[in-house]
Every structure is written in structure tokens, then in C-alpha cells.
C-alpha positions in Angstrom: 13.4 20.3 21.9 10.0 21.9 23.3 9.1 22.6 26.7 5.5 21.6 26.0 6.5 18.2 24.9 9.2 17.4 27.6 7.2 14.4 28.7 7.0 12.5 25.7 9.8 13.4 24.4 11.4 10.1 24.8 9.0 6.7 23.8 10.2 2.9 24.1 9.3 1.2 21.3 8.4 -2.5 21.7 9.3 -4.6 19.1 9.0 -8.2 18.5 12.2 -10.4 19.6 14.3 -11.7 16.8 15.5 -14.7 18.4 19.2 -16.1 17.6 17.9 -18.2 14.9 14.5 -19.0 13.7 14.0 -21.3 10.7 17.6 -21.4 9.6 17.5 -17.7 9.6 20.0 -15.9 12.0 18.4 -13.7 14.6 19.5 -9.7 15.4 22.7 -8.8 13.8 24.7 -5.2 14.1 22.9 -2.6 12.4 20.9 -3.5 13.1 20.2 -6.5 10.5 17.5 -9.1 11.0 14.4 -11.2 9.2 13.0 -8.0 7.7 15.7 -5.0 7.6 19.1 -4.5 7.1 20.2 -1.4 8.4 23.6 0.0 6.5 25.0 3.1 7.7 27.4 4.9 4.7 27.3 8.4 4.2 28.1 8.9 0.8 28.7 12.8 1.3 31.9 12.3 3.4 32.4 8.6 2.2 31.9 7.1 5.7 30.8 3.9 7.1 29.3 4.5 11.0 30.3 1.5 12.8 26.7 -0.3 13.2 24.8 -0.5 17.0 24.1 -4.2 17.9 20.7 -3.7 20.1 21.5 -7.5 21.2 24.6 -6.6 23.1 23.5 -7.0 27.1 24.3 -3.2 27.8 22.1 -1.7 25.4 19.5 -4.5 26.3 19.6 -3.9 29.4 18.6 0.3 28.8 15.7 -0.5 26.9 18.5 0.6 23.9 20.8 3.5 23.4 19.3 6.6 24.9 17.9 9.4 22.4 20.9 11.7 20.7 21.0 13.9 17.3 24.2 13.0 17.3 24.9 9.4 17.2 24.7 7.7 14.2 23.9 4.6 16.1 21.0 6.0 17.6 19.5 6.6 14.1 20.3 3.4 13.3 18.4 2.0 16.1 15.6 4.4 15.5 14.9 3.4 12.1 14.8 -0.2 12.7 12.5 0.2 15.7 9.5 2.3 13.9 9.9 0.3 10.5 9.3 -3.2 12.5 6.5 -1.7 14.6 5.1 -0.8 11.5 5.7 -4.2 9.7 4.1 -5.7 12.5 1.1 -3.9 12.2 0.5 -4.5 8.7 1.0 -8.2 9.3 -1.5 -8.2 12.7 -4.4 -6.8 10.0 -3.5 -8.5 6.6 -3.0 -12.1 8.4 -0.2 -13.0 6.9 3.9 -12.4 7.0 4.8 -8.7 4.9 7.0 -9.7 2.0 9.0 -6.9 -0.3 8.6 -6.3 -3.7 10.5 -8.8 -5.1 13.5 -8.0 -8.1 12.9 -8.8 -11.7 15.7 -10.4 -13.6 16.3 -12.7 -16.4 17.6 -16.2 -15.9 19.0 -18.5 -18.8 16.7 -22.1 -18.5 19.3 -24.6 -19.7 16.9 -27.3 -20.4 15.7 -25.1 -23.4 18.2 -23.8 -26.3 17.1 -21.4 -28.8 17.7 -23.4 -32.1 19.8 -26.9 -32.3 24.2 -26.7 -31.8 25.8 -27.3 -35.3 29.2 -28.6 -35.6 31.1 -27.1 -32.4 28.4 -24.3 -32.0 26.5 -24.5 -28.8 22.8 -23.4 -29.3 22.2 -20.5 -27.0 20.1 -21.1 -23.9 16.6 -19.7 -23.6 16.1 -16.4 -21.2 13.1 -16.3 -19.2 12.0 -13.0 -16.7 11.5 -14.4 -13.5 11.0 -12.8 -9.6 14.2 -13.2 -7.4 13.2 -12.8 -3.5 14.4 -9.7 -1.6 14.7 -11.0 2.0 15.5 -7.8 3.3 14.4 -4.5 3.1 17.6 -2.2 3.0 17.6 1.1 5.3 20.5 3.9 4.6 20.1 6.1 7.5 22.5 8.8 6.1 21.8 8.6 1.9 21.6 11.7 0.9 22.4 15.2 1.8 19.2 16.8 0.9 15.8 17.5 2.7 14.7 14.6 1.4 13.6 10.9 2.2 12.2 8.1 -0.1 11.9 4.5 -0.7 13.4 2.8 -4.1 11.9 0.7 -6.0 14.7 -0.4 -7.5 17.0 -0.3 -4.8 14.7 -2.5 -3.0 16.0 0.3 0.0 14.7 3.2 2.4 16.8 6.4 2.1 16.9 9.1 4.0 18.6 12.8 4.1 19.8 14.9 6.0 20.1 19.2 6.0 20.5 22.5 7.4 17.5 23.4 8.6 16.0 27.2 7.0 12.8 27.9 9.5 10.9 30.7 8.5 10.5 31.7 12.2 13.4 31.6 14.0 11.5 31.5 17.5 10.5 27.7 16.4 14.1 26.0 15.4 18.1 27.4 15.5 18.5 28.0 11.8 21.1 25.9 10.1 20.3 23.4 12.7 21.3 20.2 11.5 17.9 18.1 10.6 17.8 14.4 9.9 15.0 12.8 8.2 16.0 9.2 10.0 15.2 11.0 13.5 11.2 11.2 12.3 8.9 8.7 13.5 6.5 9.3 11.0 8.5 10.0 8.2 10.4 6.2 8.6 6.7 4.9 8.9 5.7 6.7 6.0 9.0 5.6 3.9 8.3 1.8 5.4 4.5 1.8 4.3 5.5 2.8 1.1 7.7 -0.3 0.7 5.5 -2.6 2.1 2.7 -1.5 -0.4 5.2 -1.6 -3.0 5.2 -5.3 -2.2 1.7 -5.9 -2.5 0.7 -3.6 -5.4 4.1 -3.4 -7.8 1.4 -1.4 -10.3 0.5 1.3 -7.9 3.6 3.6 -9.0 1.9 3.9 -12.5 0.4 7.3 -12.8 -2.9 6.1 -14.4 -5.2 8.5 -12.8 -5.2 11.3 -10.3 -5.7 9.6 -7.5 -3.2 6.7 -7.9 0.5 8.7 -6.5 -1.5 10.5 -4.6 -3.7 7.2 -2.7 0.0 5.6 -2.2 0.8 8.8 -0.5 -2.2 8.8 1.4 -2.1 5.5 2.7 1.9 6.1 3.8 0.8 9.2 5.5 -3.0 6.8 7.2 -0.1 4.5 8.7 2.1 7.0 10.3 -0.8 9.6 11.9 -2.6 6.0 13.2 0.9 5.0 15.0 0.6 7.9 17.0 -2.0 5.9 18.6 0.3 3.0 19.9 2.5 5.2 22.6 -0.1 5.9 25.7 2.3 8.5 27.3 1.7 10.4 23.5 -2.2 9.7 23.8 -2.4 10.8 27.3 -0.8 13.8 27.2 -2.7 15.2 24.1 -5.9 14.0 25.3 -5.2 16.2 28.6 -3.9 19.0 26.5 -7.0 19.3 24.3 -9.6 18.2 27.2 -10.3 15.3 25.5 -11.6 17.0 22.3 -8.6 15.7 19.7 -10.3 18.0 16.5 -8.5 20.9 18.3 -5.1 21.8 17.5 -2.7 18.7 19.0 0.3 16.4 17.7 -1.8 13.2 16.9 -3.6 14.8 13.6 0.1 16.1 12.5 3.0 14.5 10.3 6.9 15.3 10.6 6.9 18.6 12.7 10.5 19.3 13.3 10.8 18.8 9.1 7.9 20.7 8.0 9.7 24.1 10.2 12.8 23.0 9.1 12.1 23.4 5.7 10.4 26.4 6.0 6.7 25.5 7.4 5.5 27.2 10.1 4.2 24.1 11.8 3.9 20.1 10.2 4.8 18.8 7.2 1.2 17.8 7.0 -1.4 18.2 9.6 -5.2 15.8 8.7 -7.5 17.9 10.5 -5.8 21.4 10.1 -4.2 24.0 8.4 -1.8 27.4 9.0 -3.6 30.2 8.2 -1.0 31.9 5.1 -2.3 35.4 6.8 -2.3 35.1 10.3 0.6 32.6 10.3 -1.9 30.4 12.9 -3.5 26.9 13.3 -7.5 26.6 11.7 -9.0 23.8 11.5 -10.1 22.1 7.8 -13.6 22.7 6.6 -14.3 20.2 3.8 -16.0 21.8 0.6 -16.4 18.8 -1.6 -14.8 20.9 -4.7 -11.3 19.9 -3.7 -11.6 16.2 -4.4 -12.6 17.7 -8.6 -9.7 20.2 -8.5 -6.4 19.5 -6.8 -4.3 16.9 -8.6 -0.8 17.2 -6.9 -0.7 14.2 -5.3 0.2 15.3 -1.8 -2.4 17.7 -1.7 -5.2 15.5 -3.5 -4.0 12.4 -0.7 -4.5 14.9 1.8 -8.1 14.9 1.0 -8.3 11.4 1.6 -6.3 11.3 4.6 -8.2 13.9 6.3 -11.4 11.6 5.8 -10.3 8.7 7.4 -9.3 11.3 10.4 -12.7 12.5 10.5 -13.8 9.0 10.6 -12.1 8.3 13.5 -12.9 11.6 15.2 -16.6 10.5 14.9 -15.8 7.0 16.0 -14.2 8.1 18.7 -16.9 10.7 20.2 -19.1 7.9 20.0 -17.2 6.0 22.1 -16.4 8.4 24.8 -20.0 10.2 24.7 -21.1 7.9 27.5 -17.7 9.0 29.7 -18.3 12.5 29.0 -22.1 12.1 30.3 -21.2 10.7 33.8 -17.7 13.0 34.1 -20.4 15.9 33.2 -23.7 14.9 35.4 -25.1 14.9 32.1 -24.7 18.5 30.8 -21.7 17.5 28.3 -19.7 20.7 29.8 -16.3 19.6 31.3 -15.9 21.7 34.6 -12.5 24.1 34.1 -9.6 22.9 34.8 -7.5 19.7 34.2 -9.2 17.1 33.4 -8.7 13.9 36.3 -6.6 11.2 35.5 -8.7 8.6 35.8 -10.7 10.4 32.7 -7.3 10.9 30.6 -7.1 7.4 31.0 -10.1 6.0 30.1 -10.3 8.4 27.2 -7.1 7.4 25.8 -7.9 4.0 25.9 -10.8 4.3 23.9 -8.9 6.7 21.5 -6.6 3.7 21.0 -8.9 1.5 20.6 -10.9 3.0 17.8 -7.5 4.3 16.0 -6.2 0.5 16.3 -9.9 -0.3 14.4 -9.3 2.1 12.3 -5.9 1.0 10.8 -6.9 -2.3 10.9 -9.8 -1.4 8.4 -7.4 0.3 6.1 -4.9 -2.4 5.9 -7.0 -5.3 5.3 -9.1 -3.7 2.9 -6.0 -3.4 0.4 -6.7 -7.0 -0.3 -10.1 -5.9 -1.7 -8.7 -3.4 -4.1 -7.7 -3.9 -7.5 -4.7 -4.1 -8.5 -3.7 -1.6 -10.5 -5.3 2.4 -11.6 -7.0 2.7 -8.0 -9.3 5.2 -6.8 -10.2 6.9 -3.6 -13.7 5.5 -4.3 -12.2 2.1 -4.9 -10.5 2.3 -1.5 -13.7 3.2 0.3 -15.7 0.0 -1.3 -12.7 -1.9 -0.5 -13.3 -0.7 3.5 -16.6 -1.9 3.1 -16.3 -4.8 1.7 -13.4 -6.3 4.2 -15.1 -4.7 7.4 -18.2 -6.6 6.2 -16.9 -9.9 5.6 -15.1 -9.8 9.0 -17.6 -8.3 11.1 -20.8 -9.1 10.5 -22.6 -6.4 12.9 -21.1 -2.9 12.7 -23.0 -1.9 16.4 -20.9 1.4 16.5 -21.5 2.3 13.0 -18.1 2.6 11.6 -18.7 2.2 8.1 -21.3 4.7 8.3 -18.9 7.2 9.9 -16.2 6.4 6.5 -19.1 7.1 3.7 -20.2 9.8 5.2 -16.8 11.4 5.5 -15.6 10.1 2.0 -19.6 12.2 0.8 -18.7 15.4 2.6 -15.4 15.8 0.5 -17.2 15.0 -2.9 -15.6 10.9 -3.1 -18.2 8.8 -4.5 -17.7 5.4 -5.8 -18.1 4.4 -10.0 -21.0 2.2 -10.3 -23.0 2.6 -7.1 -26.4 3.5 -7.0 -26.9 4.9 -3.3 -24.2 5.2 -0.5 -25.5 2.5 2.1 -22.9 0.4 3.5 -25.0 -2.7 1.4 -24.7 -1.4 -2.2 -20.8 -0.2 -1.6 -20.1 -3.9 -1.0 -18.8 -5.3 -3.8 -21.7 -8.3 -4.6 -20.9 -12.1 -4.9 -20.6 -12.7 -8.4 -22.3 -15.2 -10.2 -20.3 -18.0 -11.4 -22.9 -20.6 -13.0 -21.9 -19.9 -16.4 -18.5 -21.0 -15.3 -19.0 -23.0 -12.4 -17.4 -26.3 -13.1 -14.3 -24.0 -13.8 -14.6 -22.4 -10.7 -14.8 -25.4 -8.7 -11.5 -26.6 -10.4 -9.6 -23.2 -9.5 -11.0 -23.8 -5.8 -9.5 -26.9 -5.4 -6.1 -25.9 -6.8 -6.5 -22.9 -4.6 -7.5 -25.9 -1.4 -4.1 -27.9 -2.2 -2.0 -24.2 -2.0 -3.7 -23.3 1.6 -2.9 -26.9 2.7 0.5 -26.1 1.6 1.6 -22.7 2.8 -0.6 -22.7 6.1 2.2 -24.3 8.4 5.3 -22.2 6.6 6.3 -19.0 9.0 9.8 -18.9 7.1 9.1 -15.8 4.8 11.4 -17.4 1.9 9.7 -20.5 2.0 6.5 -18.8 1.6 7.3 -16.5 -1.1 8.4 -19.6 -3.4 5.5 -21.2 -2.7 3.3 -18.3 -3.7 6.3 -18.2 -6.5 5.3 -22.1 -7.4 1.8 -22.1 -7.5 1.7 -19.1 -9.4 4.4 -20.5 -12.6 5.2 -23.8 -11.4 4.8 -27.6 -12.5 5.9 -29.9 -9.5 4.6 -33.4 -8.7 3.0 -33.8 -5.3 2.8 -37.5 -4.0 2.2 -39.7 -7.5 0.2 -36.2 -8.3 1.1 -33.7 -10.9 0.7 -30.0 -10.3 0.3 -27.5 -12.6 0.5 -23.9 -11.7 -2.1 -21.4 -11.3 -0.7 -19.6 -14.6 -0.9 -22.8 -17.0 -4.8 -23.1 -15.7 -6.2 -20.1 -16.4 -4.4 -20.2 -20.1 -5.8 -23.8 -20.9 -9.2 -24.2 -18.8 -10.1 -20.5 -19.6 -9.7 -20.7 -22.9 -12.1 -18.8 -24.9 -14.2 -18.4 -21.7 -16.8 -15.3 -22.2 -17.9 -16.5 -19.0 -14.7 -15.8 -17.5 -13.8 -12.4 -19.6 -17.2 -11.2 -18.1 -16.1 -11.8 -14.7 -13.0 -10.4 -15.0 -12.8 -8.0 -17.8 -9.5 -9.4 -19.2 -9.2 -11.3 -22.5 -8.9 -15.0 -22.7 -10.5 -15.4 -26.6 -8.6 -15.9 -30.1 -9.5 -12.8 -31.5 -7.3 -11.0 -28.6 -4.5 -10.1 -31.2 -7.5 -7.7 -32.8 -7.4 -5.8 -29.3 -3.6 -5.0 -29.4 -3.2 -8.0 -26.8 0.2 -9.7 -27.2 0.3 -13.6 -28.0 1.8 -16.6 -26.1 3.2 -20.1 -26.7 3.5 -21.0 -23.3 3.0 -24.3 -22.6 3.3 -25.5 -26.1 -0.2 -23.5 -26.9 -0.3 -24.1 -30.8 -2.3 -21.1 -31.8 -0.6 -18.4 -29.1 -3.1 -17.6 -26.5 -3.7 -13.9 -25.2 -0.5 -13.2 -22.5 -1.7 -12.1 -19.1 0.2 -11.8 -15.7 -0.9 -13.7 -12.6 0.2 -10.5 -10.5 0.1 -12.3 -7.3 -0.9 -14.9 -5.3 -1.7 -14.8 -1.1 -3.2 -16.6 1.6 -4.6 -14.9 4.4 -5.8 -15.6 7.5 -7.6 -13.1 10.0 -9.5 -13.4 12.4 -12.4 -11.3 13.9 -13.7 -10.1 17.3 -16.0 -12.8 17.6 -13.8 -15.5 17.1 -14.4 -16.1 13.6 -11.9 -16.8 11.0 -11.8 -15.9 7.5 -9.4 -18.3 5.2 -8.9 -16.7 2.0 -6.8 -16.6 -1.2 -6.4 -12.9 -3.2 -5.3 -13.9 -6.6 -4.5 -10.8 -9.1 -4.2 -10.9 -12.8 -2.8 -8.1 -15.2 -3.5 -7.7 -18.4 -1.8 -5.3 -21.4 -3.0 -4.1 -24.7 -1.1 -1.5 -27.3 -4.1 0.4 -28.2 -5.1 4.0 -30.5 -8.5 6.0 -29.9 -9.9 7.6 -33.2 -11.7 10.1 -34.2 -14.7 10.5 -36.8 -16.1 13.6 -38.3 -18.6 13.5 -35.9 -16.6 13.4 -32.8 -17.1 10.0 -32.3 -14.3 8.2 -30.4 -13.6 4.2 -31.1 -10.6 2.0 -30.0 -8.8 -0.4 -31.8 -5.4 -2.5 -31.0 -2.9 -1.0 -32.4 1.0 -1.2 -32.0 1.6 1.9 -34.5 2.2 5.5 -34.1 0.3 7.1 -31.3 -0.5 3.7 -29.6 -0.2 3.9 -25.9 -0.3 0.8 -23.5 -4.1 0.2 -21.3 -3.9 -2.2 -18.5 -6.3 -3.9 -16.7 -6.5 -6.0 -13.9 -8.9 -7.6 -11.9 -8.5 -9.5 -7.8 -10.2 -12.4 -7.3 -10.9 -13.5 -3.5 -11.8 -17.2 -2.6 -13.1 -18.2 0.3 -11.3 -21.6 1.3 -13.6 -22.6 3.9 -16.7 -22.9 1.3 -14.6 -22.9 -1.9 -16.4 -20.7 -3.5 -15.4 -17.0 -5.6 -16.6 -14.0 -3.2 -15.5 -11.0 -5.0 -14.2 -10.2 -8.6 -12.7 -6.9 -8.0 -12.0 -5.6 -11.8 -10.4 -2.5 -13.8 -11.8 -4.2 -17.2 -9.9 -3.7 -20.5 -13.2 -4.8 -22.2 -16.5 -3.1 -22.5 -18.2 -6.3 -20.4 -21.4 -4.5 -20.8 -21.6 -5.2 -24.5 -19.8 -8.5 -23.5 -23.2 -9.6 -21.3 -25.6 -9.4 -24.1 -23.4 -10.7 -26.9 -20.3 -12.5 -27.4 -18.8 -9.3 -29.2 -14.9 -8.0 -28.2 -15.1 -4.2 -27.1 -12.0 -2.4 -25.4 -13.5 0.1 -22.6 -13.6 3.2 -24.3 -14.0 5.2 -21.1 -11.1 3.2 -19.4 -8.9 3.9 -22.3 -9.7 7.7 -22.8 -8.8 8.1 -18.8 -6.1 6.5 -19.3 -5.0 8.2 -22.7 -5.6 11.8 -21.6 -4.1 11.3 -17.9 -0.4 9.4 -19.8 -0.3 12.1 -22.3 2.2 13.7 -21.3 3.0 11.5 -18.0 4.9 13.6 -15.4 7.5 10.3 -15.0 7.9 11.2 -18.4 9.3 14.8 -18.4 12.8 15.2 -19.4 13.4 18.0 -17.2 14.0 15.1 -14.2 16.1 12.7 -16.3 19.3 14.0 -15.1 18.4 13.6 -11.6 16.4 10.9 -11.3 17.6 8.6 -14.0 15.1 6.9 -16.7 14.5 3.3 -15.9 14.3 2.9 -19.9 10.4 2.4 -20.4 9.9 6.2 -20.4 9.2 6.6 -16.6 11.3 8.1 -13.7 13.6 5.1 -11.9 12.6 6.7 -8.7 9.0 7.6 -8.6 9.1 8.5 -4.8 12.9 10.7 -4.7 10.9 12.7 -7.6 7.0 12.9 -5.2 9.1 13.6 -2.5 11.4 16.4 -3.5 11.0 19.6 -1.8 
């Protein structure tokens, strides 16, 4: 506890009601447990289950839920549920659609196919297939781990968080050995649910492909929790009075985790976006961007602290626009603020326009990851992708908000891969041209028409992941119609498309087996046809200031290739396909966004495993020799590959850590 934050010591959080039961799906449970979460409360240290808080019971309803205590397991409980559904429901107010998790991969035996014919009493053996099993509820352990530690599992499909003795390096700031749980942090539960929730868009964004991959899901985590801040007006008041209304001072809003970062040693936040503490004098100065960072720093919390720090300062200039006109009249025009505290009509209006911008501000962040590829993303990626989506929403940036993100992204040395100039025009990605493969394209667009008509009206989350599920891999008969999924298209109306492999940068021609691509017989294809993932499948609906609405499908397609780079006398570097010694895996990937209104392709968002520049003049097969070096010289060695964290973090037997984030988040 602090004097100086007495006042806001204590926020209500208002959540959405889970009603008792909402398309066959039983409302609030204890532990909570509902749609989205499921809250379990074991303590594996002292082998103890804490008897779970039901927030629907009328006493605790009636309190606005159990007061704030350190010491109640059910308060944590409560407390972790409340900031991870605030947070869902911000991600699903900007992507305009429900959040689902990352669902589980597991093999399933297809009866209707048998691997050879039964002899005598022998039964042939069924056929395994991989298939995606839906994870209705994220699971939350308030009380995991006994370590200063917190992180969400991929393959627990689960948030866990720790718990410790807390070792300040100023004992004026915290009691030492004061008993510090991760589960009490408002930012550190939004940063673990964010995490998750990105997990479930982006299952490729845990692959360590380039330096800014760990480090952009980081960054994004820590962009959701700082933007929250925004939500509680008692929070934004008081800081706007403490700093006169001048938030790139020294205040809470810019900082992450504050009772954890002096707990585990800090002298002030685990993470602060606009400032730092001095190492000499032990005090608060704030950041000063050089543009050398961006080239040097690869640990990924300090290299997605660069990013994080220019969306802040994108929001800091927003937001002085905004309020320039208040400070003119509360000023007679001088911009000097008399001494004093400011009034409270001026706190107020201030903080209303500091929530609105922030609110704009995390809205731009979260739809833009439907503009992003979808796997080996960049911090320049992410800034085209803010572009782009702010652009296609909102046709007249009067405030100049995009301007105020590339100029923030330029002073810190970010710059986008194939741009020519930095104007908000040439970072959006252009409308491709589809002639070459137009009739194609028009096929996909209908498909793509008969999925909207299908998912728009289904709210049940379920029902809406096996649709996406069914349109992806599916064959179903609608009406006297039947369907084939998106899947079975692309491998038989794609085939051999150069057209299509130009768009996309992803193989779909015979000679794929040359380029270390792997071969498949689905669908009876007789010879194999190059394999390829369709990644994912959404439909999203959002809808502007104006009133306009944008109806759109993200489709995402993965590709792999076993690959070597060789070496001439010369020093000349080639790359061939090649499942030998020294092979490593490429990927490549490419989002494709159709407008539904118009059916036509806006955007083909690509990380291309061909060279698609040798590909436009002639119909010759090239990997992407700069791709592929990138990605050879940034896997070689991987740090999910190090032994040195196989005991404690387990392998998940392709080479890589099990748990990416228990190893990023280690302290």
C-alpha cells in the first residue's frame, strides 16, 4: 500500500453478465467458471484446493464482489477472472468478432478409411488423421507455481501464475520477504490473457524466426495492458491531476507491474513505456529514442520495449492534439497552467479525452492483427498492418493518427521492407491485381459469400469455431448443394496457378517436390499435389465512426519446405530442397482479406517462400534466398533449442521449448 495511491487503490471492474444459460451454455459457475474462463484454484506447493468464490451468489453481488485482500484466495480468483474478461472484451469490441483459444491438436482414427484390406480374422487398422479439437475454456491457476513467475501454456491451453517472497532492493519501497502474488497484478493477468488470445489467432507467432517475432508477442501483451489503464476514470483522473495534465512526466499509466518489478528487485516497474531508472542516481528519466536500439538489442523484452514505447509516444502526441484547444482557453492562450491544482472540471475533460484517444489507440492495434501475416512478423509488418486497417475503416484520419504512428515507428529506426517513402499511402498494403486469376477469384468469393451467410447469425462460440472448422476441411451438402471445403479448392482450382503462387508466394505447381515441399494425396489427387495449411479462417464484422461497416473474411495459408543454402567458390549462396543433412525447415505464409460486400481480394499479405520477383517475368521456381538466409542464420542455434532449459521446461519433441513463455518470462 502507498499513501499516494490511496484513492485508486480499489477499482470495480465491469464485466459483461454471463447469464444463467445462453445457447445451451450454462452461465457463471464457482470459480469462477463461465463462456470463456475457468478459474481452478490448486496450489500444487502445499497440494491444496481453495474452495472456489461464486461471484453470482446475491451477497457478493450485491458488494460489487468480495472486497480487495492479499490474503484470500478467493479474492484472487475473482480478480483474475475480472481483468482477463475485460480484456477479452476488448479484443472482441475491435476485431468484430467472438475471441476463440488456440485450439488442441490431436489425432483421431477415421473409421470409414482402413489402412490396407482385413485378412482372415485380422481387422485392417483404421486411418489416423491430425485434426483441431476446440478448447472452450481458457484455464486460469491462480496459485501454479511458487516462483516469481507468471505465463500462459500453450499446451496447457492455461494461465499460470506464481507466487514469492518479495527481495526489494530498497527496503523503504516494500517489507522484504513480503509475500507477492503475480495473480494480484492487473497488468500482468492482462498481459498473460493477451498472450493467449493471440496464441489463438497466430498459433506460428511462438516460432523464433526473427528478432522481432518473441519480442512483437511481448510487445503487444505489454500494448494491451498499459492501454487498460485507460478504462478506470478514478485511475485517469488522478494521474492527469498528479502530472498537470502532462502524462510524458513520471506517472502510473506509462508503467507495467509496479509492486513485481520492486519485488523482484527493481527500483520501480517491471516495465515503464515512456521512462527509465537512472542505474546511477537510482531515479526516474524519461526515454530519449536514438534509432540504434531497434539494430542492436535482441532480447525480446527489451527489443518489444522499443516497440511499445512507440505506440506510447503515438498516443502522447494524439493526445496533446486533442487537449491543445483545452489548454488554450484554461490558459487565456499563453499554454502556461497557473500554479496550483488544476480545476476539476479540467481533470475531467482531460481525462476524457485521454480515454478516448487511448481507447483509439488499442482499437488500432487490435484490428490491425488481421492485416498481419501470419507467421515471421515484423515490427515494420505491424506498422503497415496499422495502416492498412485504420485506412479501410476510416476513410479521413482528421487528427492525423497515422501520421503520429510512422513518425514514432521513424524516430526509433523501424522502417517497413519494401516501401518506398513513409506516407500513410505507400505503407498501405495495395489492392492486388487478380486478372490473371480472376475467374478463380470470383469462385473463392462466392464460397467465402455462402460461409458469411452461414456464421453471421451464430453467437455460440462452439458453433462458430466448427464452422470456421468446416469450411476450412469439410465436405457437407447444403440444400440439394454439395460443399466442398476451403482446403479441397485451393488444392484442385489452384492447381499449377503461377497466377496464384505470385499472389501469395506459396507453391501450388508440380515441380514443388524440387523445392523441399512435401506431397499430398488428399482428395484422391493422383500425382500428390504440394501440401499447404489453411491456417485459419474468420469473419469479421466492424464497424466505423461513421456508421460504415466492413464485412470481411481473413483467410491464412502456411506453407513448409526442408531446404539447404550452398556455397560456391565465389561466395555465392543458392537454395535448393533438400531433406538431408543440414536441411532446416522455411515457412511461409501469406493472409488473404475479402471484402464480402464487393466480393473482391483487398489485400494479399505475404512472407513468400518463392522468389516471386523472378516468378513475374518468367514461369521459373526460385525459393527466397533472403527469406531463407534470415531464417537459417536466426534458427541456427534457436534459443528454444538449447539444452541447458530441457530439464525445466520440458522439449515438446520437435526440438523447441514446450513452454515458450515460462522460459521468456523467467526472471
Amino acid at each position: 500500500m502507498n499513501i499516494d495511491t490511496a484513492l485508486i487503490n480499489n477499482i470495480t471492474y465491469k464485466i459483461p453478465w454471463e447469464d444463467e444459460e445462453k445457447d445451451g451454455v450454462k452461465g457463471l459457475k464457482p470459480g469462477p467458471s463461465g463462456e470463456y474462463i475457468e478459474v481452478i484454484d490448486y496450489d500444487p506447493t502445499i497440494e491444496k484446493f481453495y474452495e472456489p468464490v461464486n461471484l453470482s451468489h446475491p451477497y457478493i453481488l450485491a458488494q460489487d464482489g468480495l472486497e480487495p485482500s492479499g490474503a484470500n484466495p478467493q479474492f484472487h480468483q475473482q480478480m483474475v477472472y475480472a481483468v482477463a474478461m475485460t480484456t477479452i472484451k476488448n479484443f472482441e469490441s475491435a476485431l468484430g468478432r467472438p475471441v476463440l483459444w488456440s485450439p488442441r491438436r490431436v489425432k483421431v482414427e477415421n473409421k470409414e478409411k482402413a489402412n490396407g484390406k482385413a485378412k482372415g480374422k485380422t481387422e485392417a487398422k483404421p486411418e489416423t488423421k491430425i485434426t483441431d479439437e476446440y478448447i472452450p475454456r481458457l484455464r486460469i491457476y491462480p496459485h501454479a507455481l511458487r516462483d516469481a513467475n507468471a505465463f500462459y501454456s500453450p499446451q496447457k491451453k492455461a494461465l499460470l501464475f506464481g507466487y514469492f517472497s518479495a527481495k526489494p532492493a530498497d527496503v523503504t519501497l516494500q517489507m522484504p520477504d513480503n509475500l507477492t502474488f503475480t495473480c494480484l497484478s492487473h497488468d500482468i493477468i492482462a498481459h498473460e490473457t493477451t498472450h493467449a488470445i493471440l496464441d489463438g489467432l497466430y498459433r506460428k507467432y511462438v516460432d523464433d524466426t526473427n528478432p522481432d517475432v518473441l519480442a512483437f508477442h511481448e510487445a503487444f501483451a505489454d500494448i494491451v495492458a498499459l492501454f487498460q489503464h485507460f478504462t478506470f476514470p478514478d485511475v485517469l483522473k488522478n494521474q492527469i491531476a498528479a502530472t498537470r495534465g502532462d502524462l510524458t512526466a513520471q506517472n502510473l499509466l506509462g508503467k507495467l507491474a509496479q509492486e513485481f518489478g520492486i519485488a523482484i528487485g527493481s527500483y520501480g516497474a517491471l516495465r515503464d513505456a515512456i521512462g527509465e531508472i537512472d542505474p546511477e542516481t537510482n531515479k526516474w528519466k524519461p526515454k530519449v529514442p536514438d534509432g540504434e536500439e531497434y539494430r542492436n538489442v535482441t532480447e525480446p523484452h527489451e527489443r518489444g520495449a522499443i516497440l511499445v514505447a512507440a505506440i506510447f509516444e503515438a498516443f502522447l502526441t494524439i493526445y496533446k492534439s486533442r487537449v491543445a484547444d483545452l489548454l488554450r482557453i484554461a490558459t487565456n492562450g499563453s499554454g502556461i497552467l497557473a500554479q496550483g491544482q488544476l480545476l476539476p472540471d479540467l481533470v475531467s475533460r482531460l481525462a476524457s479525452e485521454a480515454s478516448k484517444t487511448a481507447g483509439h489507440v488499442l482499437k488500432m492495434c487490435i484490428r490491425a492483427l488481421d492485416y498481419c501475416p501470419p507467421l515471421d512478423i515484423t515490427f515494420g509488418d505491424f506498422l503497415r498492418a496499422i495502416i492498412t486497417a485504420d485506412s479501410d475503416l476510416i476513410a479521413d484520419d482528421n487528427r492525423d493518427y497515422r501520421i503520429a504512428f510512422i513518425d514514432a515507428f521513424r524516430k526509433r529506426g523501424i522502417y517497413p521492407a519494401g516501401v518506398k517513402n513513409l506516407s500513410p499511402e505507400s505503407l498501405c498494403y495495395p489492392t492486388p491485381d487478380t486478372k490473371e486469376i480472376g475467374e478463380q477469384v470470383k469462385i473463392l468469393s462466392t464460397f467465402l459469400r455462402e460461409f458469411r451467410n452461414d456464421i453471421t447469425y451464430i453467437t455460440n462460440r462452439e458453433e462458430i469455431f466448427n464452422c470456421n472448422k468446416r469450411y476450412i476441411a469439410g465436405e457437407f451438402t447444403e440444400g440439394k448443394k454439395k460443399i466442398f471445403g476451403l482446403h479441397r479448392r485451393l488444392h484442385v482450382k489452384f492447381k499449377n496457378s503461377i497466377g496464384f503462387e505470385k499472389l501469395t508466394g506459396l507453391v501450388f505447381s508440380d515441380n514443388y517436390s524440387q523445392l523441399g515441399i512435401r506431397g499430398s494425396t488428399a482428395y484422391g489427387s493422383n500425382p500428390p499435389r504440394p501440401s499447404f495449411e489453411v491456417h485459419s479462417l474468420h469473419y469479421a464484422s466492424r464497424v466505423g465512426p461513421d456508421g460504415n461497416q466492413n464485412n470481411q473474411v481473413i483467410v491464412t495459408i502456411i506453407q513448409r519446405a526442408s531446404v539447404k543454402i550452398q556455397e560456391d567458390k565465389k561466395g555465392n549462396k543458392k537454395i535448393i530442397g533438400d531433406t538431408g543433412k543440414d536441411s532446416f525447415e522455411m515457412t511461409g505464409g501469406c493472409t488473404l482479406i475479402f471484402d464480402l460486400d464487393t466480393l473482391e481480394l483487398n489485400y494479399a499479405i505475404s512472407k513468400p517462400l518463392l522468389d516471386v520477383d523472378i516468378l513475374r517475368d518468367k514461369e521459373i521456381h526460385q525459393l527466397n534466398l533472403g527469406r531463407a538466409i534470415q531464417l537459417y542464420t536466426h534458427q541456427h542455434p534457436s534459443p528454444f533449442t538449447m539444452t541447458a532449459y530441457q530439464a525445466y521446461f520440458g522439449m515438446n519433441g520437435k526440438g523447441r521449448v514446450a513452454e515458450p513463455f515460462a522460459f521468456l518470462h523467467t526472471h
